[in-house]
Kinemage of the C-alpha trace (Angstrom):
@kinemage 1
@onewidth
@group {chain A} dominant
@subgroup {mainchain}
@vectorlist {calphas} color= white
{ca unk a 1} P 0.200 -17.543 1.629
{ca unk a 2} L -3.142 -17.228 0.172
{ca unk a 3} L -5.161 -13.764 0.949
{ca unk a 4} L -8.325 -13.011 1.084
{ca unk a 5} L -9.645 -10.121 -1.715
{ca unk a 6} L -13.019 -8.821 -0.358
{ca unk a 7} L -14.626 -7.046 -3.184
{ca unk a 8} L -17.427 -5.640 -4.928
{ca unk a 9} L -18.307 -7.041 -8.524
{ca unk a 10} L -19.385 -3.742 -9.976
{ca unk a 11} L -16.579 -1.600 -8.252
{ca unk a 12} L -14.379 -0.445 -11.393
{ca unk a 13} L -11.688 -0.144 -8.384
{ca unk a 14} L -12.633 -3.516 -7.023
{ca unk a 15} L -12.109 -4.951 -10.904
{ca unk a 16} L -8.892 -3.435 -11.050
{ca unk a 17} L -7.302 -4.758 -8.239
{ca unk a 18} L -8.294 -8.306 -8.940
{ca unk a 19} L -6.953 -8.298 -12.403
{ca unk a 20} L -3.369 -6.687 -10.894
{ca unk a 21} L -3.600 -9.501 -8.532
{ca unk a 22} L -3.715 -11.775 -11.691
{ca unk a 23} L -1.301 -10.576 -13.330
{ca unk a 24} L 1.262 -10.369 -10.403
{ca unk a 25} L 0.271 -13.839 -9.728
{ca unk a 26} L -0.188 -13.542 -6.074
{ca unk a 27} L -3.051 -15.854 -4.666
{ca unk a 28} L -6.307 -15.224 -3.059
{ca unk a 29} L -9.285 -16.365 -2.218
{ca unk a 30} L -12.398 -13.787 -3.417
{ca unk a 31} L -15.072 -12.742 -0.768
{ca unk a 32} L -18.263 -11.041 -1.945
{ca unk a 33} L -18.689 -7.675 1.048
{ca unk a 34} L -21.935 -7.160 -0.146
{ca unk a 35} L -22.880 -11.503 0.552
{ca unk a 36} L -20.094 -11.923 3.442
{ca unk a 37} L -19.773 -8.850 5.489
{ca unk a 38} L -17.072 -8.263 7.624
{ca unk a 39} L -18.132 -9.017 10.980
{ca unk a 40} L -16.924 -6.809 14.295
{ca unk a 41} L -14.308 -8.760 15.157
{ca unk a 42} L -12.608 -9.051 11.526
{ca unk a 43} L -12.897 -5.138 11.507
{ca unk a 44} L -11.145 -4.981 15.201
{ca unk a 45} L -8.536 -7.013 14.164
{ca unk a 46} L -7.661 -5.225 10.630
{ca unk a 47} L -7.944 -1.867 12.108
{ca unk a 48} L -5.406 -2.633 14.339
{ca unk a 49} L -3.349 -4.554 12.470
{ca unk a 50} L -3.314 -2.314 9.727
{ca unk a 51} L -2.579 0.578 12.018
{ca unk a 52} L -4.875 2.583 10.083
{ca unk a 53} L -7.755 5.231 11.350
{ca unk a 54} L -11.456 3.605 11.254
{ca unk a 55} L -12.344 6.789 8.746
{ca unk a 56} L -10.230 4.346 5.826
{ca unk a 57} L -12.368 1.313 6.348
{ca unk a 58} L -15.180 3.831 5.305
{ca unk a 59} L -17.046 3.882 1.869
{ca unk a 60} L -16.778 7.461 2.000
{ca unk a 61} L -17.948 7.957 -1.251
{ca unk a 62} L -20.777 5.323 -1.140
{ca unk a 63} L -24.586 6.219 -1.492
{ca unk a 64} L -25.225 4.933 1.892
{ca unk a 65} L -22.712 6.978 3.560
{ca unk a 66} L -23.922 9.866 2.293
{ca unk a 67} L -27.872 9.029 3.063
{ca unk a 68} L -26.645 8.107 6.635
{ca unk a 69} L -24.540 11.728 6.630
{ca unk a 70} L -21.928 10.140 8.174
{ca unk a 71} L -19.737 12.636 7.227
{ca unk a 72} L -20.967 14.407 10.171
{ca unk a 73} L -22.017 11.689 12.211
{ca unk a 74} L -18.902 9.716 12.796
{ca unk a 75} L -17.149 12.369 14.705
{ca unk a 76} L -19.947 12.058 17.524
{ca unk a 77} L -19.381 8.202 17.278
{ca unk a 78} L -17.111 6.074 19.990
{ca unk a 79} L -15.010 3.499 17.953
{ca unk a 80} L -17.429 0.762 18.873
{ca unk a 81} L -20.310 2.422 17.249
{ca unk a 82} L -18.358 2.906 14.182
{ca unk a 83} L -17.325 -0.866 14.341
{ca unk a 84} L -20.978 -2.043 14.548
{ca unk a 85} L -21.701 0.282 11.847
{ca unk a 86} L -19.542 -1.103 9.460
{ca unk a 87} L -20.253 -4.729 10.427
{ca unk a 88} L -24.029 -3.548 9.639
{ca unk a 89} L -23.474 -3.116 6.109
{ca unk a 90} L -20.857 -3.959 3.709
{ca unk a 91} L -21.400 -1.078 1.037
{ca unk a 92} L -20.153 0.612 3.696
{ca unk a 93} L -16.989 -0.870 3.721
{ca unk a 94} L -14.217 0.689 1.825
{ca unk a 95} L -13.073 -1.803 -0.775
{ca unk a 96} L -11.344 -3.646 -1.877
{ca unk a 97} L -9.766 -5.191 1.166
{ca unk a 98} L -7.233 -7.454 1.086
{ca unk a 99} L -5.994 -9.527 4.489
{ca unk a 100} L -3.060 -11.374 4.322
{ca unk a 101} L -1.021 -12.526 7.519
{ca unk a 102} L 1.588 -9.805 6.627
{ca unk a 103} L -0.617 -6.966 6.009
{ca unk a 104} L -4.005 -5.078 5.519
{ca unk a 105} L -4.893 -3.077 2.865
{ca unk a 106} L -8.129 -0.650 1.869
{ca unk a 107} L -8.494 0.423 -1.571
{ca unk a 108} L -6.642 0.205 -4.145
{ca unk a 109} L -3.145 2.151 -4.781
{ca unk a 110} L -0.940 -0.223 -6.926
{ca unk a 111} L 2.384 1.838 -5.085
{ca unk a 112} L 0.829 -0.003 -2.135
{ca unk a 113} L 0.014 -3.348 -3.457
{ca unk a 114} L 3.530 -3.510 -5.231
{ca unk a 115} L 4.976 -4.453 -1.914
{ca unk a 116} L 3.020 -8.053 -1.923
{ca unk a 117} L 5.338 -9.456 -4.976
């Protein structure tokens, strides 16, 4: 089962995860966010597959989410808004993101990506 690693070339975090991927020999296919944006209804689907908040899926510590002041913002925000917003921009995308059939995950926490192998 291949996955797909959606990642950002000059995330340290992003680099990381690709080379652990590597060298666990697991397979995937790479997917630029900042060329290939996750579209709405990717974002649906992982949220709820992942059974995580839409607050994860947020670059939280991203320049853009702090010129937007989201920090504030998404509070007053339905879901939907927040779904187009991230589908708007991919640096505002928590990364990396890796979608397999079996799972979703945001970021990078090798305790997490251990249970792939």
């Amino acid at each position: 089962m291949i996955a797909q690693f959606i990642w950002y070339s000059k995330c340290s975090t992003c680099i990381k995860a690709k080379k652990w991927l590597q060298n666990n020999n697991i397979p995937f296919e790479e997917r630029p966010i900042k060329e290939n944006n996750p579209k709405e209804s990717e974002l649906r689907e992982w949220i709820s597959q992942s059974g995580l908040p839409i607050k994860k899926f947020f670059n939280t510590s991203g320049n853009l989410y702090k010129e937007l002041n989201l920090k504030d913002r998404l509070a007053l925000m339905s879901e939907d808004e927040q779904i187009k917003l991230l589908a708007s921009d991919g640096m505002l995308v928590k990364r990396p993101i890796l979608v397999r059939e079996d799972v979703i995950l945001v970021g990078f926490k090798e305790t997490e990506w251990n249970m792939l192998k």
